[in-house]
Each structure stands twice: as structure tokens, then as C-alpha cells.
C-alpha positions in Angstrom: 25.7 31.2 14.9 25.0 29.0 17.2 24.7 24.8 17.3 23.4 22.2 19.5 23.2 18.4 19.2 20.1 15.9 19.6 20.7 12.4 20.2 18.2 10.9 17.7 16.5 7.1 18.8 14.9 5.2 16.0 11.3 5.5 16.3 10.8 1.7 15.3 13.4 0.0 18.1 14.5 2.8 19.8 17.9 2.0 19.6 20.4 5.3 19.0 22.7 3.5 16.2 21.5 5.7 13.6 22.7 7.4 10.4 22.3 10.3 8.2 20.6 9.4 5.1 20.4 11.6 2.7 17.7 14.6 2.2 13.8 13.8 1.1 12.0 15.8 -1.5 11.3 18.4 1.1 14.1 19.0 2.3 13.6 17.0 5.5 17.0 15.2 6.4 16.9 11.3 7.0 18.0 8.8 8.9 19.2 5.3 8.9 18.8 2.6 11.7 21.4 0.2 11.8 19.6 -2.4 13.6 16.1 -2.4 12.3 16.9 -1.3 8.9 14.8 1.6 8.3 14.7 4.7 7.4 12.9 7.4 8.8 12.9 11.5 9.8 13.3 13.1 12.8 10.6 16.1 12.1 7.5 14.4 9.9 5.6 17.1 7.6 3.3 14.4 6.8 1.4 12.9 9.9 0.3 9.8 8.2 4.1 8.5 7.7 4.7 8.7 11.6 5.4 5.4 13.0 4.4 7.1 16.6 0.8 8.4 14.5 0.7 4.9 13.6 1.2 3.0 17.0 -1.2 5.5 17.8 -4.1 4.8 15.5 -3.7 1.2 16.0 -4.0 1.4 19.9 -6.9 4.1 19.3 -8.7 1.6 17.5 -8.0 -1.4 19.9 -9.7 0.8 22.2 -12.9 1.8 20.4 -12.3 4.8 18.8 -14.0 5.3 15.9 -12.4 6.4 12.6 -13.3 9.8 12.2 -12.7 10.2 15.9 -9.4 9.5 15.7 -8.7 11.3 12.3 -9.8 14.7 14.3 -8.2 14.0 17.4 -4.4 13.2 15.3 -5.1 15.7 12.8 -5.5 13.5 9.7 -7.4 12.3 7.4 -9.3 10.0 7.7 -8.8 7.8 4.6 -5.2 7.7 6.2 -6.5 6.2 9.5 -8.1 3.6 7.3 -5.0 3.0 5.2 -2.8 2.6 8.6 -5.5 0.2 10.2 -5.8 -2.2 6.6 -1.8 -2.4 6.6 -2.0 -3.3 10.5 -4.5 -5.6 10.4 -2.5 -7.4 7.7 0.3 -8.4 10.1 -2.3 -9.3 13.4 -4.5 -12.3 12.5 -7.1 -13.0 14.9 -6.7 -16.0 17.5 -8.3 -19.4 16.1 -11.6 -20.1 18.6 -12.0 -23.5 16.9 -13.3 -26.4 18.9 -16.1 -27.5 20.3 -16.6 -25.9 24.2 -18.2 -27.9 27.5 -20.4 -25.2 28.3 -21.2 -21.4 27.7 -22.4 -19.1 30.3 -24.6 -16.2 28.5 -25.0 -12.9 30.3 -28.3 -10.2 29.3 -27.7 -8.0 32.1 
């Protein structure tokens, strides 16, 4: 039998001070990051728990994509692109365009 290493990064901050941490429900085995704090998996079974599917779905939509667009391109659900987006758009507030503005240039083609 034979083994071979893998230097696993944390998904999150990319750093390689991680840790084993214990086994998930299926069996998956997880890891620790020291510096963020988290805990996440090397292999995902669920797409939707993916930081990377995340950062993903968030840039898709910043982009245009449309929700069930990106649920078939990623292979998920689409409820789950929706949950993902609410959670992110949580965290990014909009800039404040308050004030009053000298003058507006308007352009209909």
C-alpha cells in the first residue's frame, strides 16, 4: 500500500497552518485553520458549503449572471445560490450616494 502527502491551504486565507479536525457525519475528514479560525474540508460532497462555490456565486452575480444561470453552470441549486447571495449581501452594504450633485449628464444613446 502505498501513501502520498498533500499540503492542504485554507480555503478562507490561504495560509498552510492547518490541523486535522476530527471526521463529519460523512465520513469526510476536517480541518482546522489556525489563523482564520475555521474549519473546513479538503473534498466537499456538498457544493453549497464550498467557500470557493461561494466566492464564486458572489462574483457571478457581480457580473450579471442570473440565478438560475449560475445554479446550472456550478451544479446547484438554485435556492442555495440564493441563500449564499442573502448571507453575502449581509456583510457588503452599498456605498452612501447622499448629497446634493452640481450637475448630471444623462445619456439615451
Amino acid at each position: 500500500m502505498s501513501y502520498f502527502l498533500v499540503k492542504v491551504h485554507c480555503p478562507h486565507c490561504q495560509t498552510p497552518k492547518v490541523k486535522k479536525n476530527g471526521v463529519n457525519g460523512n465520513g469526510q475528514q476536517n480541518f482546522y485553520c489556525k489563523d482564520c479560525r475555521k474549519q473546513f474540508q479538503f473534498v466537499y460532497k456538498y457544493q453549497g458549503a464550498n467557500p470557493r462555490i461561494k466566492k464564486q456565486v458572489c462574483e457571478m452575480a457581480m457580473r450579471g449572471n442570473g440565478i438560475r444561470d449560475t445554479a446550472n453552470i456550478l451544479k446547484m441549486s438554485s435556492v442555495t445560490v440564493i441563500l449564499v447571495l442573502r448571507l453575502w449581501f449581509k456583510t457588503h452594504h452599498e456605498p452612501c450616494f447622499e448629497g446634493t450633485y452640481e450637475r448630471v449628464i444623462i445619456d439615451e444613446m
